[in-house]
C-alpha positions in Angstrom: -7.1 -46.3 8.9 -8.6 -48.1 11.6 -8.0 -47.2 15.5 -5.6 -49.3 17.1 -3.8 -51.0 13.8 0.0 -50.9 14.1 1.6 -49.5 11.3 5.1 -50.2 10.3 7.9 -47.0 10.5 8.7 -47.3 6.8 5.1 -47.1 6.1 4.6 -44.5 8.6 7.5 -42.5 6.7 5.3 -42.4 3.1 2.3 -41.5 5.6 4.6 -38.6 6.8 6.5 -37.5 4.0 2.6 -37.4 2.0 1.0 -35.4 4.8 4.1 -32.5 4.7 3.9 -32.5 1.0 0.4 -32.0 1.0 0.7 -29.2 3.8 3.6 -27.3 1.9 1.1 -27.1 -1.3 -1.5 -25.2 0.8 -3.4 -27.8 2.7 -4.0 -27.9 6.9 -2.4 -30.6 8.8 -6.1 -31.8 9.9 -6.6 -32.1 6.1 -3.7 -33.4 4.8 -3.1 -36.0 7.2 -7.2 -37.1 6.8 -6.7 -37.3 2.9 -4.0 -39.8 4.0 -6.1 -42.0 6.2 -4.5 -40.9 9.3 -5.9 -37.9 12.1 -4.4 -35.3 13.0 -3.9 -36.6 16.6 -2.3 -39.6 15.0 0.1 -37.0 13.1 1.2 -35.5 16.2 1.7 -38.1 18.3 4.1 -39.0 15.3 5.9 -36.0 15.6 6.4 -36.4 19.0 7.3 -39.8 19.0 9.8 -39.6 16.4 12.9 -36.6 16.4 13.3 -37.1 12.6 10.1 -36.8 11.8 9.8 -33.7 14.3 12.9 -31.7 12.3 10.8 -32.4 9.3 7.6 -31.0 10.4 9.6 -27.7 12.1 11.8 -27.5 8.7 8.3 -27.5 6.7 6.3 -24.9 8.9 9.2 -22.5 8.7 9.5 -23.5 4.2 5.4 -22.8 4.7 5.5 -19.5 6.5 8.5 -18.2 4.4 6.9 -19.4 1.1 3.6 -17.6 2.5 5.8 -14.2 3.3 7.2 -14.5 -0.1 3.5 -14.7 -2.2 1.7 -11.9 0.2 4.8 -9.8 -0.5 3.7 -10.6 -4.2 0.5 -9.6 -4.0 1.1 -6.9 -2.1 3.5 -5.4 -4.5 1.0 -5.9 -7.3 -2.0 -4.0 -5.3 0.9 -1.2 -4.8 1.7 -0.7 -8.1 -2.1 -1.2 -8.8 -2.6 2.2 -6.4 0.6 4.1 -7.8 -0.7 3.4 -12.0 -4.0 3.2 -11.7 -5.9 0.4 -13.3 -8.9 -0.3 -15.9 -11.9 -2.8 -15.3 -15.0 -3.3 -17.8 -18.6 -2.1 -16.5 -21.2 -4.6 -17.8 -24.8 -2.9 -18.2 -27.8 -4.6 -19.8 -30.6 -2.5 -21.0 -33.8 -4.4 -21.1 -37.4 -3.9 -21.5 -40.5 -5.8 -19.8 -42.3 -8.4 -22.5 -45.5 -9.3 -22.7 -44.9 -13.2 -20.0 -43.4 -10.0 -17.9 -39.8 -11.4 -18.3 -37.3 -8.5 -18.9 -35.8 -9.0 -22.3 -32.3 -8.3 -22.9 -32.0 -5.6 -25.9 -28.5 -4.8 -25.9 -25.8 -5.4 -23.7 -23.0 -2.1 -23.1 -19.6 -3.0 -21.9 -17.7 0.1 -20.4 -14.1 0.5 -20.0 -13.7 2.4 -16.2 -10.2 3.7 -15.3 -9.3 4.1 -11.3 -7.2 7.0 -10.7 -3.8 6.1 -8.7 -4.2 7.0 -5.1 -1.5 9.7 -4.1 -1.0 8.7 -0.8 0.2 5.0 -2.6 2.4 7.3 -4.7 3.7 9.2 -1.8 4.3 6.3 0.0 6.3 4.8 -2.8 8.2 7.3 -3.2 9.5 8.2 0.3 10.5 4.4 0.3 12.3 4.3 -3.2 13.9 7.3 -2.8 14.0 8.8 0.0 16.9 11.0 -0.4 14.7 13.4 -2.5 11.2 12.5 -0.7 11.4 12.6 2.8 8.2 12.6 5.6 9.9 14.9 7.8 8.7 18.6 8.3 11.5 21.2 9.4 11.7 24.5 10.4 14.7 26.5 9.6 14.7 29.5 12.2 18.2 31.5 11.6 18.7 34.6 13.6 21.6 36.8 14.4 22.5 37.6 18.1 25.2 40.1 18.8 26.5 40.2 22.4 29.0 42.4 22.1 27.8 44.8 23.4 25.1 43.1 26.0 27.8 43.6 29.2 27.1 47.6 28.3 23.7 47.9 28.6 21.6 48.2 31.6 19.4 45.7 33.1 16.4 48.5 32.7 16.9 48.8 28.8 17.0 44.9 28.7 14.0 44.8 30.7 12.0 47.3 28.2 13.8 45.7 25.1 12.0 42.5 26.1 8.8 44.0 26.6 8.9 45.6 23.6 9.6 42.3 21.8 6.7 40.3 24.2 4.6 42.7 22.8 5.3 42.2 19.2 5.4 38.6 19.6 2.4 38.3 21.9 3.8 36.6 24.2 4.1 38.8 27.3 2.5 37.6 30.2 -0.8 38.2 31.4 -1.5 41.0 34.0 -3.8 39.6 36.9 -6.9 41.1 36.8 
């Protein structure tokens, strides 16, 4: 459309409603509002000028983002399972020999069949997710011991002393003597 021309509100309605449906199928604004004779400048000063037509654009960007959550969650489900079962592609290999203009000539053509192993990280990470009752990420240490102190109020500050040297010096961790 040309600068300037004054378009009625019903007409500028079809404009709208056009330049949403085109964005919800994929297309940019800047694209999608062009396609429909209008810029994208045009377009927004639409949106700001009208509060229905505002609601519509801010209910179709939130339609666009979730319906773009929903198809990368897609395809990211399908390259997971892809890395937890492996997949098969076909190798195509020519075999050819020079002839006499120089050209290669094509004597047979071999078409492989290639399997990718599943990645077990991908499987690990599946399965900590799925199940994670009986695959868990976590590392523990179980230390049990028994202390008795029973008897600890009858022995002498000197045997405790030694008794923890002796078991520094198993351990290695007594401390260092300054040279």
């Amino acid at each position: 459309m040309k600068r300037g021309v004054k378009i009625p509100l019903k007409e500028k309605k079809e404009i709208f409603d056009k330049v949403i449906s085109n964005y919800l199928e994929g297309n940019t604004i800047e694209s999608s509002a062009e396609s429909e004779g209008i810029s994208e400048r045009t377009f927004n000063n639409w949106v700001n000028e009208f509060a229905e037509f505002a609601e519509i654009y801010k209910k179709a960007k939130e339609d666009y983002k979730e319906k773009f959550k929903q198809e990368l969650k897609a395809k990211a489900l399908t390259s997971l399972e892809k890395m937890v079962t492996g997949w098969d592609y076909y190798e195509t290999q020519e075999e050819g020999i020079p002839g006499k203009d120089g050209k290669i000539k094509t004597i047979k053509t071999v078409r492989k069949k290639k399997h990718v192993l599943p990645v077990p990280s991908a499987v690990f990470f599946t399965l900590t997710n799925i199940d994670p009752e009986n695959w868990k990420n976590i590392q523990t240490n179980d230390i049990r011991g028994k202390l008795e102190i029973d008897n600890l109020n009858k022995v002498s500050d000197e045997d405790l002393d030694k008794r923890i040297k002796e078991l520094e010096s198993k351990v290695g961790g007594g401390k260092k003597k300054k040279a």
